[in-house]
Structure formats: structure tokens, C-alpha cells
N, C-alpha and C positions, 0 to 999 in steps of 0.2 A: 131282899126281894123288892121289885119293881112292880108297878102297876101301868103296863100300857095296852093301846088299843093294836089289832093289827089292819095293816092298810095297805099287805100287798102280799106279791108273793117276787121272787125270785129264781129265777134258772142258771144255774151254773156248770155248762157242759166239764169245764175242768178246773178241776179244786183238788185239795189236798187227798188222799188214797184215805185218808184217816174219817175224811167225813165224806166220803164219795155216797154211801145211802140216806144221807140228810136231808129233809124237805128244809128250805132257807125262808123266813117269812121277813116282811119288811115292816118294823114296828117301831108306833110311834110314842114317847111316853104319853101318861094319861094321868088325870088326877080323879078323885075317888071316884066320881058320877060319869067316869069316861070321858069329862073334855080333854082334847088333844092338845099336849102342850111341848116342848121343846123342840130336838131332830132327831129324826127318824136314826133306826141302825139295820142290821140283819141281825135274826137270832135263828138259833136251831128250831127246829119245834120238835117237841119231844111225845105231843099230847094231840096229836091233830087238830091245831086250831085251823081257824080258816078266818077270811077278811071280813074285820067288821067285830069278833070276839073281844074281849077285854080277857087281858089275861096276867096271870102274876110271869116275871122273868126275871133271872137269876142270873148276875154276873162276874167278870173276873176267874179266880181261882173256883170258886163255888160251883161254877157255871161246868167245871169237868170233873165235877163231883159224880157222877150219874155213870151206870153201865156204857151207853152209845158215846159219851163224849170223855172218858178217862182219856188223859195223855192224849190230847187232839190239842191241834190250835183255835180252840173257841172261847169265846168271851162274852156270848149272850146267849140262852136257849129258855126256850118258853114250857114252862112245867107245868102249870095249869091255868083252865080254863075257869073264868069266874063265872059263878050264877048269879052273884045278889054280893053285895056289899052291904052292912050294917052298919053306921056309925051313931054312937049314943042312942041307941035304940029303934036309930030313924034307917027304914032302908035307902040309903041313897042311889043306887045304882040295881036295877034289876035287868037281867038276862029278857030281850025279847021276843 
């Protein structure tokens, strides 16, 4: 699992039959406290995120692990939405 921010969205009138009911979000990684850090990708979104969420994402072979994306050509989708990040006891990231 990954931890980035989301920072868009995307519309794809035509794509593959296998993810034709898919919302596409455009996400960028993040390190714990949500600074944005390398390039952007598309992921699935599986959990209704929306722009601006911090969320964990899930890729490769793992990534069509899930009911909606078994045997699809996908390679990122976003499984959840963070509230609060803890590290050593400090919250470093909270939901606003």
C-alpha cells in the first residue's frame, strides 16, 4: 500500500468494457503528513474519494485483487480513505 493525496479527477468516454463503470481519480504520492511528493498516476477509486483526500492505494497484481477490478487491466485503485495517520504516537496527519 501506498499513501497519496488525490488531485483530480479524469473522464474517459472510452476505455476498456472491463472498467467501463469506474470513476478514474488522478493521484499524486504523498508522504505521511500529505506533502505531495513524486508523479501523478490514475487509480480506480473503489471508496469514493474525492480531490484533496489522502488516501491508501494499492498496486500492480494486488490492485485486481477486489471484486470491481479481478481480471481488468488496472494497476492502481484507491481502497481507502485516511482519517488520521499516527506515527510514534504523534498524530501527524489529520482528516480536515
Amino acid at each position: 500500500m501506498k499513501i497519496a493525496i488525490v488531485i483530480g479527477s479524469t473522464i474517459s468516454s472510452i476505455k476498456d468494457r472491463a472498467i467501463m463503470d469506474t470513476k478514474l481519480l488522478v493521484c499524486q504520492p504523498a508522504d505521511e503528513t500529505g506533502k505531495q511528493i513524486g508523479k501523478p498516476y490514475v487509480a480506480i477509486d473503489l471508496v469514493d474519494a474525492g480531490t484533496g483526500d489522502l488516501v491508501l492505494t494499492c498496486h500492480g497484481s494486488a490492485a485486481r485483487q477486489t471484486p470491481i477490478t479481478k481480471d481488468t487491466p488496472t494497476d492502481a485503485v484507491i481502497m481507502a480513505v485516511i482519517d488520521h495517520l499516527e506515527l510514534d504516537g504523534d498524530i501527524v496527519y489529520k482528516m480536515s
